[in-house]
Structures are given as C-alpha cells and as structure tokens.
N, C-alpha and C positions, 0 to 999 in steps of 0.2 A: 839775773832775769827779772823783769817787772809782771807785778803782780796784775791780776784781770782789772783790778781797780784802777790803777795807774794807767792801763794800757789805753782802758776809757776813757779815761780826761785828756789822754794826746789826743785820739781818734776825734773825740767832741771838739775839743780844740783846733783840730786840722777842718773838720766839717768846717765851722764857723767859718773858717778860711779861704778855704777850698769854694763852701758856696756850689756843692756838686747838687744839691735839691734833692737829699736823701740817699746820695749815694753811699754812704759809709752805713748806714741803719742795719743793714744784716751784717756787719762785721761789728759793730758794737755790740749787735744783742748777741752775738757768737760769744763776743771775749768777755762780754761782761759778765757775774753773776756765776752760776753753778753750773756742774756739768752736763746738768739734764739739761741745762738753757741751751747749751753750746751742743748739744745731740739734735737739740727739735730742727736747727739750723743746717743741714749737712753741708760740708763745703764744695761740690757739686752746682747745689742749687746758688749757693751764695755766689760762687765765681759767676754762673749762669747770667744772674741778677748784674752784677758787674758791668759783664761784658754787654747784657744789654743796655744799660744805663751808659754806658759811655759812646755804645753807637747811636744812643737816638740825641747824645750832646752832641755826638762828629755831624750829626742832621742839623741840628740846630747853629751850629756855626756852621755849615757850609752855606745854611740860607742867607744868615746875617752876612756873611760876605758877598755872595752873590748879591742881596740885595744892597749893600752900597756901593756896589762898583756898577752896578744897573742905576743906581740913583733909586730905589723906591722909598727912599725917605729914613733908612736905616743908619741912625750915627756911627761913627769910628769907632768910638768910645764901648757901644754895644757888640760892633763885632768883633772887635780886640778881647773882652771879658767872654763872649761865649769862645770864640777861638782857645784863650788861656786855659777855661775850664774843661773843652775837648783833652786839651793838650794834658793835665793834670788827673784826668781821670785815668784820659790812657796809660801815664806813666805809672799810675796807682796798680792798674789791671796788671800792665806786666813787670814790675816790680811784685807784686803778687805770685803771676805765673813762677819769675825765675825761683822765688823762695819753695814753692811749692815743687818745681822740675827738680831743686838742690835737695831737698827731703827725700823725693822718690830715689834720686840715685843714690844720697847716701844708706839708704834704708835697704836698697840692692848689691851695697858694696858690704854688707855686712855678712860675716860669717855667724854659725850658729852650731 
C-alpha cells in the first residue's frame, strides 16, 4: 500500500495531465497529510464536488462541439481537448464510484 505522500505526487502528477482545472484538489487535500486533514474533507462532499466538476466539463465540451459544427469560430483542436477532459473526468468519477460501491459491499459481507 502507498503511503499519503506517494499517493500525492501521483494525484499532482495525473492533475498536470489531466488539466481537469482543480479537479483532483479535494482528493489530494483528503490523501495528503494527517488524519484530521482527511476528516475536515468528508467524502460525501468530496464525491459531490466531483461529480459536479465533471458536469459543468460535460457543459463545457458539449458547447465547444456544438460550436464547431455550427462554425462559430471554435477550433478542432479545442474541442477535441475539452471533449477528452469530459471524458477523463468522468472515468475518474466512476472509477471512484466502483471503488467506493466494492468497500460498502465488502464491509457488508463481513461477519462480526
């Protein structure tokens, strides 16, 4: 298992990439740091934050497409990169979900 530190420098490292404009920010100040950090955060609001962040990129690329197949002056190039970034958010969101649905059920298959 990787330590909160390590997990940080992927997260910072996928941001850079990704280019989501903040979207990783409550999941690093979740993992990074101590556990009071990772309380003030609940993951709740974090998922919340998420999911709305990657519906107002599904907004943002669906304009850039509309607007180049309308012609309003909006390059390929733009709406190819907001498109990808929809796309990579989403899969972010529920790649999240499935890890979080696989904990509740394991946590339910447990005896005590």
């Amino acid at each position: 298992m990787m330590d909160p530190g390590a997990i940080a420098g992927v997260m910072k490292g996928v941001q850079g990439v990704a280019g989501t404009d903040g979207f990783l920010d409550a999941a690093m100040n979740a993992s990074a740091g101590t556990a009071a950090s990772a309380a003030s955060v609940p993951f709740a609001g974090m998922f919340q934050t998420m999911v709305e962040q990657t519906s107002d990129l599904d907004k943002k690329a669906s304009q850039a497409v509309t607007g180049l197949l309308s012609g309003q002056g909006v390059e390929i190039h733009d709406a190819m990169i907001a498109t990808q970034k929809a796309d990579m958010a989403f899969e972010l969101a529920l790649q999240v979900r499935n890890k979080a649905v696989g904990a509740y059920q394991q946590m339910m298959g447990m005896q005590f």
